[in-house]
LUMROVEX-540805 format. One line per field, with one value per residue (C-alpha): x, y, z; residue number from 1. Coordinates in nm, 2 decimals, always signed. Each point is the difference from the previous one (the first is absolute). Example, Ala and Ser with C-alpha at 12.3 -4.5 7.8 and 13.67 -1.06 7.14 Angstrom:
c1 [+1.23|+0.14]
c2 [-0.45|+0.34]
c3 [+0.78|-0.07]
num [1|2]
//
This chain:
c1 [-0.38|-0.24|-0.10|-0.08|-0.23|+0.21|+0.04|+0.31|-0.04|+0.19|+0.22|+0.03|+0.12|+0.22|+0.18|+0.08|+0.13|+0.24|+0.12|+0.09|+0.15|+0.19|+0.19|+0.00|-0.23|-0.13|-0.18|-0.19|-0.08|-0.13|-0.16|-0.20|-0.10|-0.16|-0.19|-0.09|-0.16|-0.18|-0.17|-0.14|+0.21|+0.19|+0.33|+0.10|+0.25|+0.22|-0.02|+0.10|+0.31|+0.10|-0.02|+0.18|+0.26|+0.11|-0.09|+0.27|+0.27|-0.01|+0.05|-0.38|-0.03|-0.20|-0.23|+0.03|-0.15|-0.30|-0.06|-0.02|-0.24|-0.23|+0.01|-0.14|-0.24|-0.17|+0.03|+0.27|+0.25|+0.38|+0.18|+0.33|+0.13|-0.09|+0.12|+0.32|+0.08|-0.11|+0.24|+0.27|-0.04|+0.03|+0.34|+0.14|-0.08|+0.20|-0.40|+0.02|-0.24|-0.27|+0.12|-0.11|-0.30|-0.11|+0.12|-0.22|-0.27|+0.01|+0.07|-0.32|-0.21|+0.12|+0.20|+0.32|+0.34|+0.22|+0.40|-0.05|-0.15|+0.26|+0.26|-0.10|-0.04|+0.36|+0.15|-0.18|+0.12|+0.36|+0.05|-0.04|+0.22|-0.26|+0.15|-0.05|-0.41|+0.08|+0.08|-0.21|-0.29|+0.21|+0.00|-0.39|-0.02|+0.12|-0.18|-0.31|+0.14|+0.05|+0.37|+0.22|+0.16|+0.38|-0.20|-0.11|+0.36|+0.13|-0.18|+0.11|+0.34|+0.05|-0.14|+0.23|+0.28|-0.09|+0.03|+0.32|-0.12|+0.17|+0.02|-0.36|-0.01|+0.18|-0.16|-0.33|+0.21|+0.09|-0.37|-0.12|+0.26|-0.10|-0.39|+0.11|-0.06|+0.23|+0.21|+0.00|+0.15|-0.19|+0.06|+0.41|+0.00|-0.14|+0.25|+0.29|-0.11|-0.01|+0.33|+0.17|-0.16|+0.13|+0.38|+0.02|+0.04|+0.19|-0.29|-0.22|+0.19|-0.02|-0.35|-0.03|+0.23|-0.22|-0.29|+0.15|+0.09|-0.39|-0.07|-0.14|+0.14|+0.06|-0.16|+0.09|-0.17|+0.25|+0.27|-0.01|-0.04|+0.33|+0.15|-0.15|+0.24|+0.30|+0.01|-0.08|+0.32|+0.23|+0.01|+0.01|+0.19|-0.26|-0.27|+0.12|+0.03|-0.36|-0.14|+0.19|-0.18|-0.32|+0.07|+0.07|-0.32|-0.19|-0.13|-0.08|+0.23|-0.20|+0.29|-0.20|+0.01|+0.31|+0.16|-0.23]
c2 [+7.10|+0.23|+0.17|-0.29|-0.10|-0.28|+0.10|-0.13|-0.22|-0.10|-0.18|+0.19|+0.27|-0.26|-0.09|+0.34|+0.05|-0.31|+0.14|+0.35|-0.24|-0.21|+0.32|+0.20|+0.22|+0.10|+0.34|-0.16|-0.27|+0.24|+0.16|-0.29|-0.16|+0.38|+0.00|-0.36|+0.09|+0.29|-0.21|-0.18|-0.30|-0.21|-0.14|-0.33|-0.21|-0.04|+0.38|+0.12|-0.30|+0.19|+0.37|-0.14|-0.21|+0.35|+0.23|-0.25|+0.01|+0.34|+0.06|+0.10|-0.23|+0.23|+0.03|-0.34|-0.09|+0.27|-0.21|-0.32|+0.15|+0.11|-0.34|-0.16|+0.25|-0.07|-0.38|-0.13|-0.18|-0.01|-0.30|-0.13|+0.20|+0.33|-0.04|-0.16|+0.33|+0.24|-0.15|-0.08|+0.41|+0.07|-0.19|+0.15|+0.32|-0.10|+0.06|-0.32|+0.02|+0.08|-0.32|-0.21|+0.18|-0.08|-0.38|-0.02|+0.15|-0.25|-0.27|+0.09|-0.03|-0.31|+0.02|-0.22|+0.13|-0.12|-0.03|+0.41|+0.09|-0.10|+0.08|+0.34|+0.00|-0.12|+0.21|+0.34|-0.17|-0.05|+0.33|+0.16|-0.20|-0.21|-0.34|-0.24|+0.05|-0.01|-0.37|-0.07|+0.09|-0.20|-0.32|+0.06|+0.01|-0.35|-0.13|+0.05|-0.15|+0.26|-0.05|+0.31|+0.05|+0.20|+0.32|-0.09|-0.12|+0.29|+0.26|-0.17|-0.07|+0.38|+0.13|-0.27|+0.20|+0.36|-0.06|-0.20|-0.33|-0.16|-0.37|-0.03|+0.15|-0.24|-0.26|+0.10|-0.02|-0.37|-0.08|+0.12|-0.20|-0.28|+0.03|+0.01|+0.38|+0.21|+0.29|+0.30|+0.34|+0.20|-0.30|+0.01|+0.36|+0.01|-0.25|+0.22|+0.30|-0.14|-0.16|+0.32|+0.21|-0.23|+0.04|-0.32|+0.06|-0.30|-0.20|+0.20|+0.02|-0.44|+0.03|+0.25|-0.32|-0.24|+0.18|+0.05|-0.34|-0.11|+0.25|+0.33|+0.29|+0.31|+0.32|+0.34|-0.08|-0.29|+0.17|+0.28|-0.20|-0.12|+0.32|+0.12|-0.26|+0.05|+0.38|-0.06|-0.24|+0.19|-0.22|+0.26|-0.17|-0.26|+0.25|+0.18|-0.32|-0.05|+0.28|-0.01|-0.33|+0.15|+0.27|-0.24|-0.14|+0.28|+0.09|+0.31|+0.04|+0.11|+0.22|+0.12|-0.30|-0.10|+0.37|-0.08]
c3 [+1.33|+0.15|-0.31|-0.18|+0.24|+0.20|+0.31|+0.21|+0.33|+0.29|-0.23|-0.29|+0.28|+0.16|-0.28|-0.04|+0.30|+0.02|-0.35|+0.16|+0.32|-0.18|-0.19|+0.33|-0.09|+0.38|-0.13|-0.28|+0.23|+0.24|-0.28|-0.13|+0.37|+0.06|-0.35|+0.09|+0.36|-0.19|-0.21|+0.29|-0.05|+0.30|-0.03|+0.00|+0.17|-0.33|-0.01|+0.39|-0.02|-0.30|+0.14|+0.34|-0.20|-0.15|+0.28|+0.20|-0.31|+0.02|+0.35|+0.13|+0.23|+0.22|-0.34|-0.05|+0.35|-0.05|-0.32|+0.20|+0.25|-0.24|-0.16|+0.35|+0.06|-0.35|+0.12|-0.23|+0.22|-0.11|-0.05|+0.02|-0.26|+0.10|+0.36|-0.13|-0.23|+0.29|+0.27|-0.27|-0.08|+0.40|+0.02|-0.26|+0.13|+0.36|+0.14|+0.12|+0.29|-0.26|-0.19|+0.28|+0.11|-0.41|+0.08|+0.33|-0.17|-0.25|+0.24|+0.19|-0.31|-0.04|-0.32|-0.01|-0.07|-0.28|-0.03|-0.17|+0.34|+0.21|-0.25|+0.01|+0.39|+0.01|-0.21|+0.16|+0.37|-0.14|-0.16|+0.34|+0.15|+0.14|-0.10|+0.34|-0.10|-0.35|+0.07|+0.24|-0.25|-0.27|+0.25|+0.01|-0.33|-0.09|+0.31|-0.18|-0.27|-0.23|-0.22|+0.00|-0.33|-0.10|+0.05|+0.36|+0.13|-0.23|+0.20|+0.36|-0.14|-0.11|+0.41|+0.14|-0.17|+0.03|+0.38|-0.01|+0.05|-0.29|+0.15|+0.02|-0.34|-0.09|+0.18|-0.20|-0.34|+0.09|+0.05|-0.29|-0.20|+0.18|-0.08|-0.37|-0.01|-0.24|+0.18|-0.28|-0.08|+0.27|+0.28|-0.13|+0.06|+0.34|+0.11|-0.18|+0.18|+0.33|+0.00|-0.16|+0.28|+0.24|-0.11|-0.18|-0.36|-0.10|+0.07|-0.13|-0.36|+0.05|-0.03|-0.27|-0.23|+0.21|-0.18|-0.34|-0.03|+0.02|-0.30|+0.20|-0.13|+0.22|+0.01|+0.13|+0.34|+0.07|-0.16|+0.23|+0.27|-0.04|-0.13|+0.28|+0.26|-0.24|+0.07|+0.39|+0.07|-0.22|-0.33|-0.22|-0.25|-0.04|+0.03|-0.25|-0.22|+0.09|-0.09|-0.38|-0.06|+0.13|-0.26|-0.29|+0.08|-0.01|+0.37|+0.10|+0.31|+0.34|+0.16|+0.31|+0.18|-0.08|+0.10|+0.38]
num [1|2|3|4|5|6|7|8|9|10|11|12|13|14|15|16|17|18|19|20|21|22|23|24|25|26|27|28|29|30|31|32|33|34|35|36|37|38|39|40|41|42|43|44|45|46|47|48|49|50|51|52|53|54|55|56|57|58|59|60|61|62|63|64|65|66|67|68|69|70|71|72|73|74|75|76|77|78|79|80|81|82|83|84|85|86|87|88|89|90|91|92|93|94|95|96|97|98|99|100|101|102|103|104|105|106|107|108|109|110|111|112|113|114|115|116|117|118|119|120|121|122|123|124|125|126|127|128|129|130|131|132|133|134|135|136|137|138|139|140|141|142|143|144|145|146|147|148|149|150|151|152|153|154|155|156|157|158|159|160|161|162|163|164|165|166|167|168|169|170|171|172|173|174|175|176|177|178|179|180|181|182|183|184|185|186|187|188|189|190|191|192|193|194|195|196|197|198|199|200|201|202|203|204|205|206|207|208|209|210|211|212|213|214|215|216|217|218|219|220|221|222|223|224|225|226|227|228|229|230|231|232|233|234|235|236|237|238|239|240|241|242|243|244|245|246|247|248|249|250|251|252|253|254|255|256|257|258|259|260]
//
């Protein structure tokens, strides 16, 4: 473009750039925002959501931060979605005291959170075991008035169960019925684990027909989950069953799990 005499802007670059970030193409990206600041030009909002969106996919969430500090300082202030992918990339990291320190930033600048921000709070409280303020914060989220949806009660329903407290998982899977909300593959599979980790694999192979009766199909996570149980309480026979009509079907077998 240069050579012809048109000479790119601020959007020509940040076009660019959300071309590189949507293919995940960090070092270009890097590239071009570094030829873009050479030429004197600034970026944009639409350009630093773009470079944090990826910077957070890929794990820099240190980089990611820098990136929204330099944003402020140039006087562009974030919005809901950048703070949203920033504490969504905390959780999943288990950092979830940086999560909230993101959330009460935001908070203080007075930007409202959505369902996705306290989805993604719940779920980085839950996978540490965290649950009791994974539902407080879920309570506080529908006392704003914000709706949870399958993911929300998904997330809370699998923490419930990955510290044993499969009535109140289940509790949570009646509720969500009741609002008209669909239970699905992942939600099915949390339940599965939970009961097979807690000795009671009978039930847990109800709710896997319970499941396949409403049209879900199982995957290798739910599979295993019950393979998993089956080994534990000494059903080899229907293990073994198991695991030929997982191989009919084509799975890919995790044995390390189920060897544990």
């Amino acid at each position: 473009m240069e050579l012809r005499g048109c000479i790119p802007d601020a959007v020509s670059y940040s076009m660019i750039i959300n071309g590189y970030c949507t293919q995940g193409d960090l070092q270009s990206v890097l590239k071009v925002v570094k030829n873009m600041q050479q030429q004197g030009l600034r970026p944009n909002a639409f350009t630093f959501n773009s470079v944090i969106l990826l910077l957070c996919k890929t794990g820099k969430l240190v980089d990611a931060e820098k990136v929204l500090r330099e944003m402020i300082s140039q006087g562009i202030f974030p919005d809901n979605v950048v703070y949203t992918t920033l504490i969504d990339g905390f959780s999943k990291s288990g950092n979830v005291a940086s999560a909230f320190r993101m959330y009460d930033e935001m908070r203080s600048r007075n930007i409202i959170p959505d369902s996705i921000t306290y989805t993604a709070l719940i779920c980085g409280l839950s996978q540490n075991g965290k649950v009791t303020e994974a539902d407080q914060l879920f309570r506080e989220m529908l006392n704003t008035g914000l709706k949870a949806d399958e993911v929300t009660y998904t997330t809370l329903i699998d923490g419930y169960c990955k510290v044993g407290e499969i009535k109140v998982a289940f509790s949570l899977h009646n509720e969500m019925i009741q609002l008209g909300l669909i239970p699905n593959v992942v939600t099915y599979t949390a339940l599965v684990d939970g009961l097979c980790k807690q000795g009671e694999v009978d039930t847990a192979n109800e709710l896997l027909h319970e499941m396949c009766a409403k049209g879900l199909v199982l995957n290798i996570y739910t599979c295993n989950a019950l393979l998993n149980g089956l080994c534990k309480s000494g059903n080899i026979v229907q293990a073994v069953k198991l695991m030929k009509d997982m191989e009919v079907a084509g799975y890919c077998l995790m044995l390390l799990p189920i060897l544990h």
